[in-house]
C-alpha positions, -999 to +999 in steps of 0.1 A: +061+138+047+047+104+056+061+076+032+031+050+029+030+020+006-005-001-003-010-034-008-046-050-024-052-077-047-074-056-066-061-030-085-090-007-083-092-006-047-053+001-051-059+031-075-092+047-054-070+048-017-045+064-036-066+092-055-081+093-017-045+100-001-035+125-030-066+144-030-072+148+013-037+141+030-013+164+019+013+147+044+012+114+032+029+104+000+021+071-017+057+056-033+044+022-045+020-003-044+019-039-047-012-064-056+014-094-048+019-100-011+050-113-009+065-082-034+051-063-006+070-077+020+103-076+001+097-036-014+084-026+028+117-042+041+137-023+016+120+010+010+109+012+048+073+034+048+063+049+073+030+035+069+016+006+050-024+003+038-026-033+040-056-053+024-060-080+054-081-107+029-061-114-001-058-147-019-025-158-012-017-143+024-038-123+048-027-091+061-017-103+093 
């Protein structure tokens, strides 16, 4: 099972890539999301996905 984590500013965009991942990657499992960057970076250091789906423009901090 692939761990993943996803990180937007907007909530909906959060909750419509995870019913994507439920519905058509049986493999992956979502175990959080953040909308606050720097949460993100603190929960992906300690929780350590396999995989993060990272909004790259986001008010605070881009993904990069």
């Amino acid at each position: 099972m692939i761990k993943a984590i996803i990180v937007d500013d907007e909530y909906n965009a959060i909750k419509n890539l995870a019913w994507e991942i439920e519905r058509f990657c049986d493999d992956v499992k979502v175990i959080d999301t953040f909308t606050d960057p720097i949460e993100a970076i603190s929960a992906i250091n300690y929780l350590k996905p396999d995989c993060v789906f990272l909004d790259i423009e986001m008010p605070e901090m881009d993904g990069f």
